[in-house]
N, CA, C and O atoms as a Maestro MAE file, in Angstrom:
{
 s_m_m2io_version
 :::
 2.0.0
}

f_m_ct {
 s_m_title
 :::
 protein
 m_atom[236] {
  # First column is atom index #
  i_m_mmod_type
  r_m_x_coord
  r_m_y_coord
  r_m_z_coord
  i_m_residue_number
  s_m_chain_name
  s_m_pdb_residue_name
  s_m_pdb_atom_name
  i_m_atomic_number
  :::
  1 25 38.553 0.668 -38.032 1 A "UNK " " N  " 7
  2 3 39.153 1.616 -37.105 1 A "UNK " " CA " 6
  3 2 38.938 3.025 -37.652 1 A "UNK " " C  " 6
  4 15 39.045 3.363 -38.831 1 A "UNK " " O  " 8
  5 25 38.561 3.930 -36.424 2 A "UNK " " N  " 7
  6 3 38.402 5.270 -37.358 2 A "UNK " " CA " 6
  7 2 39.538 5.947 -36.885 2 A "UNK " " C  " 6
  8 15 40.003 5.764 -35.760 2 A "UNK " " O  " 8
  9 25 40.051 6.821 -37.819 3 A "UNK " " N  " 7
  10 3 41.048 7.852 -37.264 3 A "UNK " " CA " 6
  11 2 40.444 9.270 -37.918 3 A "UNK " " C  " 6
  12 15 39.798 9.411 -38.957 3 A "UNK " " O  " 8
  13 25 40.845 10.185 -37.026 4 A "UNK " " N  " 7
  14 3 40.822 11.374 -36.733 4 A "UNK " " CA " 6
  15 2 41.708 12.416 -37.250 4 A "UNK " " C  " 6
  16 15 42.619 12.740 -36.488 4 A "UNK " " O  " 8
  17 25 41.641 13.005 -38.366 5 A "UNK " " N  " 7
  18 3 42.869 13.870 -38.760 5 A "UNK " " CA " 6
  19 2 42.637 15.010 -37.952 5 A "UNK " " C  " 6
  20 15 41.594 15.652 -37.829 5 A "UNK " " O  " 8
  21 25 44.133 15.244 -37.226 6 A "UNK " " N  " 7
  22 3 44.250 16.442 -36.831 6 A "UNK " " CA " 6
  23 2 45.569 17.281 -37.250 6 A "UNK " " C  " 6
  24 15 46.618 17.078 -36.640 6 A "UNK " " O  " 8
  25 25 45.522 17.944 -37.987 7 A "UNK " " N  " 7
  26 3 46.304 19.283 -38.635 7 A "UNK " " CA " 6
  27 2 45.996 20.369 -38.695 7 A "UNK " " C  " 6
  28 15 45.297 20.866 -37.811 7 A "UNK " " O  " 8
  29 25 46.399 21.024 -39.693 8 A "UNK " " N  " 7
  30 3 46.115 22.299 -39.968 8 A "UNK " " CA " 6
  31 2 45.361 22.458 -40.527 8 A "UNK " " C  " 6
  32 15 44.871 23.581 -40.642 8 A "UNK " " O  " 8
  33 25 44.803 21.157 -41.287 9 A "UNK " " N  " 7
  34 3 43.336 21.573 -41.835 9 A "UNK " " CA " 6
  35 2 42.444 21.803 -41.390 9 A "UNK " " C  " 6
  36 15 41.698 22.650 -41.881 9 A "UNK " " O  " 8
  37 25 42.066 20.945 -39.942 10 A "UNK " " N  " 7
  38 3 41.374 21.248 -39.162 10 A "UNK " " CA " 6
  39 2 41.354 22.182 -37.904 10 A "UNK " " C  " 6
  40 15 41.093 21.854 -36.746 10 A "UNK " " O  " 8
  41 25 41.716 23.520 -38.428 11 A "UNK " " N  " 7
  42 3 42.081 24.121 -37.564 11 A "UNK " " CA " 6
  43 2 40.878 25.850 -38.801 11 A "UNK " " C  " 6
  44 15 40.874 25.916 -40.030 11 A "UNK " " O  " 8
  45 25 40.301 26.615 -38.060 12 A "UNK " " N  " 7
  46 3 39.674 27.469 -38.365 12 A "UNK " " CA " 6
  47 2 39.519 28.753 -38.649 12 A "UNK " " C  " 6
  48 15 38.592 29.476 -39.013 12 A "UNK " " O  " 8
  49 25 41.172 28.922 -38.277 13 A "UNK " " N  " 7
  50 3 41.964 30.558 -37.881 13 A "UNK " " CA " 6
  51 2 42.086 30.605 -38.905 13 A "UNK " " C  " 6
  52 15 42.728 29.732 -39.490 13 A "UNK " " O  " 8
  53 25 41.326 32.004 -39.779 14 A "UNK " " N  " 7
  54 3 41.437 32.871 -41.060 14 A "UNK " " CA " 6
  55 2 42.885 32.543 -41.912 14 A "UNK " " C  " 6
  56 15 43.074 32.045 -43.022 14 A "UNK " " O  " 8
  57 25 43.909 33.110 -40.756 15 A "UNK " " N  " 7
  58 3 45.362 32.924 -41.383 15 A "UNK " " CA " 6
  59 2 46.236 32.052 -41.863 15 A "UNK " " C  " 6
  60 15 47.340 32.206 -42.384 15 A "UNK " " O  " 8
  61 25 45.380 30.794 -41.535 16 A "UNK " " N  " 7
  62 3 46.148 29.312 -41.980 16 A "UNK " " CA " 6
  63 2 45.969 28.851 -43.315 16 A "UNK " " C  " 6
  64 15 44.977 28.141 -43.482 16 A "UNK " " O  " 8
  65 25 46.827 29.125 -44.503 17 A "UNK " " N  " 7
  66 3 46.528 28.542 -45.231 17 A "UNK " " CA " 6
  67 2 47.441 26.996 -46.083 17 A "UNK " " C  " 6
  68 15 48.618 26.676 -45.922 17 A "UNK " " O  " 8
  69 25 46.636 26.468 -46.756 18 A "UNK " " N  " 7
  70 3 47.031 25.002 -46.947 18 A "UNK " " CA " 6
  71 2 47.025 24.744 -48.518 18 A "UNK " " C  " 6
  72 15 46.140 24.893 -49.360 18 A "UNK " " O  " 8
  73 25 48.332 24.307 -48.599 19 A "UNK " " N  " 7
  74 3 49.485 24.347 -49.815 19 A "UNK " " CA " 6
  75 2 49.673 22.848 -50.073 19 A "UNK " " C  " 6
  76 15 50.255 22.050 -49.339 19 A "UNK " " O  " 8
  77 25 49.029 22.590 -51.343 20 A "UNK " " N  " 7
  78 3 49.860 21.530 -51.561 20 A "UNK " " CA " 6
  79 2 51.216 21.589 -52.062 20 A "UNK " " C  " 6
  80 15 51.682 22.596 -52.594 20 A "UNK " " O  " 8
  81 25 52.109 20.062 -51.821 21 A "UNK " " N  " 7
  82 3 53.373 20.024 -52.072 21 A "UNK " " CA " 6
  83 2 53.742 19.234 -53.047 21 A "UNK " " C  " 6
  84 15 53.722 18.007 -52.943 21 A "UNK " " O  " 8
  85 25 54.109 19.853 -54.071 22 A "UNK " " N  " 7
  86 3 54.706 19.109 -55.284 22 A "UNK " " CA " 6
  87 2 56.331 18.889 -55.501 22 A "UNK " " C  " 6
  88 15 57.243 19.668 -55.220 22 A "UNK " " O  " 8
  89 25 56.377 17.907 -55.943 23 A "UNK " " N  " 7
  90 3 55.783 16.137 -55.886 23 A "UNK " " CA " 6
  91 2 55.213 15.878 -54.458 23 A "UNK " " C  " 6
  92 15 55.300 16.586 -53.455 23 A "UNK " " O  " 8
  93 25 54.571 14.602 -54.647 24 A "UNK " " N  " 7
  94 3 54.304 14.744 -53.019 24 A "UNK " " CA " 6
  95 2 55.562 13.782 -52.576 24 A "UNK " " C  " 6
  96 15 56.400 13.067 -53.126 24 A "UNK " " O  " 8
  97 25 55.214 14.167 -51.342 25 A "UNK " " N  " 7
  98 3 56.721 13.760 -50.433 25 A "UNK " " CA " 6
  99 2 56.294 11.682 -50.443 25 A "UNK " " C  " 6
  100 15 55.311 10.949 -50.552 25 A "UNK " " O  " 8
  101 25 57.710 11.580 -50.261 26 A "UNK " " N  " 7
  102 3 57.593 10.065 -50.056 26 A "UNK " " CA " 6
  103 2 58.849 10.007 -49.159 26 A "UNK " " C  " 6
  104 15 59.885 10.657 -49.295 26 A "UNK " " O  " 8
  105 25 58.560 9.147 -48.270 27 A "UNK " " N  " 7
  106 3 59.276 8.680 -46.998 27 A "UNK " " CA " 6
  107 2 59.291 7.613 -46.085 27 A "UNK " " C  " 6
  108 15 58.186 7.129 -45.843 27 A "UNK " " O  " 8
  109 25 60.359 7.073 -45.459 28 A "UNK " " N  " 7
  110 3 60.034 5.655 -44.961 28 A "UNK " " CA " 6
  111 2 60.514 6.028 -43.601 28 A "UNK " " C  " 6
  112 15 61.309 6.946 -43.399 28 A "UNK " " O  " 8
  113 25 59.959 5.221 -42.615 29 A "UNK " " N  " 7
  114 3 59.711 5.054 -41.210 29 A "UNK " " CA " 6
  115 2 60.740 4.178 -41.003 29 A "UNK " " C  " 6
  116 15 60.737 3.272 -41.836 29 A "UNK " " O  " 8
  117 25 61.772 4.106 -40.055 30 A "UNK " " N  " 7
  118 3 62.354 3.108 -39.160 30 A "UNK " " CA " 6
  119 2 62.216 2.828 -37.496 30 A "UNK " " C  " 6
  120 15 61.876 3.669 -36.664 30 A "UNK " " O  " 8
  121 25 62.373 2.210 -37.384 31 A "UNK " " N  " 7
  122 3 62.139 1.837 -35.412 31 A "UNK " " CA " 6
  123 2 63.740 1.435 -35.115 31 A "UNK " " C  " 6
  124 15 64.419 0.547 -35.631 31 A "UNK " " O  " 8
  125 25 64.039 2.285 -34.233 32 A "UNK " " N  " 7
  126 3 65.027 1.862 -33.564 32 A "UNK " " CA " 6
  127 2 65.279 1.683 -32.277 32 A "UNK " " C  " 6
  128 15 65.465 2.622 -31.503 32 A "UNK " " O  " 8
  129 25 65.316 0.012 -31.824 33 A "UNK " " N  " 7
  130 3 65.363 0.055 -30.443 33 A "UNK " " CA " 6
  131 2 66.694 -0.552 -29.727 33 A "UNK " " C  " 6
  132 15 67.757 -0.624 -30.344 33 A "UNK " " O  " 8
  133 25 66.576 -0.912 -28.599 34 A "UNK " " N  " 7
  134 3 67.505 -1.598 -27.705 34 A "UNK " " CA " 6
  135 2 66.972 -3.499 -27.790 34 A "UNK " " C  " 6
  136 15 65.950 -4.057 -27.391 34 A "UNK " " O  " 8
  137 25 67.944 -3.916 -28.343 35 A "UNK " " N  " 7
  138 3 67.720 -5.527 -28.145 35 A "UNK " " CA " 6
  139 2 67.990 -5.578 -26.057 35 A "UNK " " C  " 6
  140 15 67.717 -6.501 -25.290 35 A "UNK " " O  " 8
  141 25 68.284 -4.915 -25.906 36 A "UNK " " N  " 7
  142 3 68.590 -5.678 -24.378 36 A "UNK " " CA " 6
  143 2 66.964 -5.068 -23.563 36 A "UNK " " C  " 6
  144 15 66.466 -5.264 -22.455 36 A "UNK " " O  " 8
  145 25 66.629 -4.440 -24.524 37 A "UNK " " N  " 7
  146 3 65.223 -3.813 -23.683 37 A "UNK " " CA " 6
  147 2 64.369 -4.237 -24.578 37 A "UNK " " C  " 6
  148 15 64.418 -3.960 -25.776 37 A "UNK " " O  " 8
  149 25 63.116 -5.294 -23.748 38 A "UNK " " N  " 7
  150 3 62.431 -5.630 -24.703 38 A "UNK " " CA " 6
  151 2 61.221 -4.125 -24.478 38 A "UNK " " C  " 6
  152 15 61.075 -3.228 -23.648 38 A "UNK " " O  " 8
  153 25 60.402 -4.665 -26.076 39 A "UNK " " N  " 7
  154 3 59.342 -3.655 -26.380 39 A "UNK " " CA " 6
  155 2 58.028 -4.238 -25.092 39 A "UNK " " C  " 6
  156 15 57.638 -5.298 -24.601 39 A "UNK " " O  " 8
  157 25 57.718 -2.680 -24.994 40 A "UNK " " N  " 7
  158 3 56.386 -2.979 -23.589 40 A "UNK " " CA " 6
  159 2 55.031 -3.533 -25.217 40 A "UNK " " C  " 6
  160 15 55.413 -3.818 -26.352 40 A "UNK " " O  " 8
  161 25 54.063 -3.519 -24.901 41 A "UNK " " N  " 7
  162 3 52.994 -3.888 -25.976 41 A "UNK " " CA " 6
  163 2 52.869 -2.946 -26.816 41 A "UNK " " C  " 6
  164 15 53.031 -3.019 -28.035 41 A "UNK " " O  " 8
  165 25 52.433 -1.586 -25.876 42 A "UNK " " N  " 7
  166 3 52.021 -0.742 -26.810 42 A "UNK " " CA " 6
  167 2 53.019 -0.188 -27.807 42 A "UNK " " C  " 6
  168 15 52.672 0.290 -28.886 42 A "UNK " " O  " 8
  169 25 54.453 -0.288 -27.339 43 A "UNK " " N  " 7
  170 3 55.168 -0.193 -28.553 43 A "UNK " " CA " 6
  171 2 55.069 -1.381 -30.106 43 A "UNK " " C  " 6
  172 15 55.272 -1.245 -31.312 43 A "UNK " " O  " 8
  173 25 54.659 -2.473 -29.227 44 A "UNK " " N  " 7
  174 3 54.200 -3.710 -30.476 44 A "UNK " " CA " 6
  175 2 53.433 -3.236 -31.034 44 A "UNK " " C  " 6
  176 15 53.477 -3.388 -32.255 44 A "UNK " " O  " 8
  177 25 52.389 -2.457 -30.476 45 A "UNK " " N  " 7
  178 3 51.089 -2.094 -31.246 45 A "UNK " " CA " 6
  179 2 51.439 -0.918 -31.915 45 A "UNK " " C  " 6
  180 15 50.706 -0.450 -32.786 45 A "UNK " " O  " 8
  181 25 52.145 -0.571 -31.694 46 A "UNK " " N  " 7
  182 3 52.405 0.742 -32.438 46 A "UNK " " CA " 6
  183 2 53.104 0.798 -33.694 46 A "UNK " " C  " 6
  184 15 53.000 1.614 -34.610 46 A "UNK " " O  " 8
  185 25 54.189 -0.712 -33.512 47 A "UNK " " N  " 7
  186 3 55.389 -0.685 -34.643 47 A "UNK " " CA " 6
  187 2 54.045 -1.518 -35.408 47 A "UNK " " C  " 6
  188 15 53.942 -1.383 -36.628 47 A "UNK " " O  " 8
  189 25 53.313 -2.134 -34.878 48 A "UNK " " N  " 7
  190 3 52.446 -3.074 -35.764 48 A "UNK " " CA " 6
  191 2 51.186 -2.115 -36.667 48 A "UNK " " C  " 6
  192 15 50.776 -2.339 -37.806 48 A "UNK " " O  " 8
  193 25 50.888 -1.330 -35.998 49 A "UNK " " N  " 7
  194 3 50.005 -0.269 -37.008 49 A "UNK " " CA " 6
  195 2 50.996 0.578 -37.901 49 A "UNK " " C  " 6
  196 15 50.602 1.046 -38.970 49 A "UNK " " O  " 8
  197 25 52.011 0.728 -37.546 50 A "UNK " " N  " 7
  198 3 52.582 1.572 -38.722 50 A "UNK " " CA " 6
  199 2 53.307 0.515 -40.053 50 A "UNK " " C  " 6
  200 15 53.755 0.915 -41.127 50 A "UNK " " O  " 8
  201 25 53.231 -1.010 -39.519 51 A "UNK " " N  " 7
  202 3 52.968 -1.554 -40.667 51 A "UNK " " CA " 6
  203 2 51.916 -1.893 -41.644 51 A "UNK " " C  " 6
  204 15 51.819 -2.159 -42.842 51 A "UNK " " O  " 8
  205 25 51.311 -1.789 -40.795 52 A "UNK " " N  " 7
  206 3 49.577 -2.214 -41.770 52 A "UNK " " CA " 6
  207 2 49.124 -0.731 -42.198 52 A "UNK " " C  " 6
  208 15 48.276 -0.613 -43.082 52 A "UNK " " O  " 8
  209 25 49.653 0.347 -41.609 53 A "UNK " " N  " 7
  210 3 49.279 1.510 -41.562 53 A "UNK " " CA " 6
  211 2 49.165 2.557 -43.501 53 A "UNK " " C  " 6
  212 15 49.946 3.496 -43.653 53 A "UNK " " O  " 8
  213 25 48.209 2.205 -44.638 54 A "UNK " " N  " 7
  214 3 48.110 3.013 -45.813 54 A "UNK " " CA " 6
  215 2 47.585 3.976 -45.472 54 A "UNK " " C  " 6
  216 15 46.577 3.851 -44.776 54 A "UNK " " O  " 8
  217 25 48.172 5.614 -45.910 55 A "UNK " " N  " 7
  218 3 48.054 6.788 -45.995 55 A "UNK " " CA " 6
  219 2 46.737 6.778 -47.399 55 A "UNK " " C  " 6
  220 15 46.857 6.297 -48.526 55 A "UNK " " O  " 8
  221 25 45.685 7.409 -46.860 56 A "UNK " " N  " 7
  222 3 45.071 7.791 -48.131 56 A "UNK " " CA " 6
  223 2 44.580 9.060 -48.147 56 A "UNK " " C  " 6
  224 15 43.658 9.471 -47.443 56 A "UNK " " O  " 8
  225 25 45.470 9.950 -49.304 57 A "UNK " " N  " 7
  226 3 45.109 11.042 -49.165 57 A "UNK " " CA " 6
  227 2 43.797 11.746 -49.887 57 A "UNK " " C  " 6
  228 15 43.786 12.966 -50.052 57 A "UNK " " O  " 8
  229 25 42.832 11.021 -50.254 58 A "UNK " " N  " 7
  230 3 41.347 11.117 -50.876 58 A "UNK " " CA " 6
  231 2 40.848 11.413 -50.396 58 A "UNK " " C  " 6
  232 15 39.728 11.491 -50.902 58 A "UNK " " O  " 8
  233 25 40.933 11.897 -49.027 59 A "UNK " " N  " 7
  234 3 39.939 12.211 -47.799 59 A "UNK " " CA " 6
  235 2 39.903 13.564 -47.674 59 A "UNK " " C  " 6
  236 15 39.210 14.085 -46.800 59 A "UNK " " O  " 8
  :::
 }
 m_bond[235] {
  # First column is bond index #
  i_m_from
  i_m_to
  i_m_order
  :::
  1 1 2 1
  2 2 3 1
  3 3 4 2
  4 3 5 1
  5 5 6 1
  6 6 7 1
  7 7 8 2
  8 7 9 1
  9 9 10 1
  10 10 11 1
  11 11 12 2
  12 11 13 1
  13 13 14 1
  14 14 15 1
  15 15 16 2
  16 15 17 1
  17 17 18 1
  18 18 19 1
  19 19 20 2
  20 19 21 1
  21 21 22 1
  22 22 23 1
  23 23 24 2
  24 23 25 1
  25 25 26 1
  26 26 27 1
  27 27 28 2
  28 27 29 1
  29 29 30 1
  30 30 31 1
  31 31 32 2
  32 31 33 1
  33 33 34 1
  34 34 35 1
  35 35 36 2
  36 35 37 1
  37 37 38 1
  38 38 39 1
  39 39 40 2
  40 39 41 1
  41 41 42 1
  42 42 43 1
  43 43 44 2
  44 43 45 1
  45 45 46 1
  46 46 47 1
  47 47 48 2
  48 47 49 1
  49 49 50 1
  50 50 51 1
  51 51 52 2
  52 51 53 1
  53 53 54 1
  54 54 55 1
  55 55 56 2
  56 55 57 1
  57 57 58 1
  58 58 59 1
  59 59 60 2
  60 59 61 1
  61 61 62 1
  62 62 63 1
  63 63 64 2
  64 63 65 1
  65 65 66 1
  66 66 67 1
  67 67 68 2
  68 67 69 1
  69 69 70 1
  70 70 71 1
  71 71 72 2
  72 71 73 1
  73 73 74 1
  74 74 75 1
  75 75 76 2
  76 75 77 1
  77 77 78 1
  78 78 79 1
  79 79 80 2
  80 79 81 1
  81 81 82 1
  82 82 83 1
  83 83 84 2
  84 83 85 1
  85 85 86 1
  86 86 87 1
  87 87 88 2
  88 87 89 1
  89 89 90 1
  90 90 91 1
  91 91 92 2
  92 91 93 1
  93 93 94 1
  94 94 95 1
  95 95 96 2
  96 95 97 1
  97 97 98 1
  98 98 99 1
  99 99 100 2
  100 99 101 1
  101 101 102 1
  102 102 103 1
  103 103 104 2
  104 103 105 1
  105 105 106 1
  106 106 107 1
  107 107 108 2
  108 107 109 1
  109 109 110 1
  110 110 111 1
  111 111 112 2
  112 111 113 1
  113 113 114 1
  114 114 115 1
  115 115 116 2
  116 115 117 1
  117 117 118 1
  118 118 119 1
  119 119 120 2
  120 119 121 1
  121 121 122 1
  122 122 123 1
  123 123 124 2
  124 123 125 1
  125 125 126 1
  126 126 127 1
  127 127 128 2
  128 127 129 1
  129 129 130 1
  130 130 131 1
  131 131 132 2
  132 131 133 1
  133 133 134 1
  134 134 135 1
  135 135 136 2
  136 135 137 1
  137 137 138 1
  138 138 139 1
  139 139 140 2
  140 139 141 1
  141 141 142 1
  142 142 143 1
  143 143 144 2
  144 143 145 1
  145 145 146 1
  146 146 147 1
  147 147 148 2
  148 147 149 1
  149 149 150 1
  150 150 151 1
  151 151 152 2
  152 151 153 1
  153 153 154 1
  154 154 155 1
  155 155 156 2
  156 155 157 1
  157 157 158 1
  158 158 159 1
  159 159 160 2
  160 159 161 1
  161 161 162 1
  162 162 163 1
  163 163 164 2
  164 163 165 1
  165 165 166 1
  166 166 167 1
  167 167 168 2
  168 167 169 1
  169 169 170 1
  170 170 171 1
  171 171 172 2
  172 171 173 1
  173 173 174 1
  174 174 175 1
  175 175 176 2
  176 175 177 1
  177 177 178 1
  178 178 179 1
  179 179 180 2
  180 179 181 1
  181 181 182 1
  182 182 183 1
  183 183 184 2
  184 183 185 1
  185 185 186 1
  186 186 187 1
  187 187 188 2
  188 187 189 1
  189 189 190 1
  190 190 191 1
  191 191 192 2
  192 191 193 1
  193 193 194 1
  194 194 195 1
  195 195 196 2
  196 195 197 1
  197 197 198 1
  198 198 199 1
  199 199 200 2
  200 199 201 1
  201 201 202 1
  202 202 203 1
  203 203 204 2
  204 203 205 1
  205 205 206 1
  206 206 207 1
  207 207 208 2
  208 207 209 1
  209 209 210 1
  210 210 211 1
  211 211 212 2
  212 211 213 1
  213 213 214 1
  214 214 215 1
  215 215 216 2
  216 215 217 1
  217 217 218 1
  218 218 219 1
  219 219 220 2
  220 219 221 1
  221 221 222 1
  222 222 223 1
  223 223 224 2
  224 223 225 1
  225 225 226 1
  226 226 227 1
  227 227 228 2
  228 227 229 1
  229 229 230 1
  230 230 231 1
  231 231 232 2
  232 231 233 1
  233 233 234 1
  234 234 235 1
  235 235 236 2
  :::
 }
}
């Protein structure tokens, strides 16, 4: 699968500049839904890529 970074890095305006952040940040994701409402797919697919989902910041 390819993904596409889009930020501020990719952005070309003179004035933007890009800082790393020390330590780097660490953070966890939760899903919160309604049991009486089930999930349509693409929410499956969505909670399901952000499990399989590794950040690699080498790129």
């Amino acid at each position: 699968m390819l993904f596409v970074r889009i930020s501020a890095e990719s952005s070309f305006h003179p004035n933007i500049k890009i800082l790393d952040l020390k330590p780097d940040l660490e953070f966890s994701l939760e899903i919160v839904y309604s049991k009486s409402n089930p999930l349509s797919l693409i929410n499956k697919s969505f909670i399901s890529f952000l499990n399989d989902f590794k950040y690699n910041n080498d790129v």
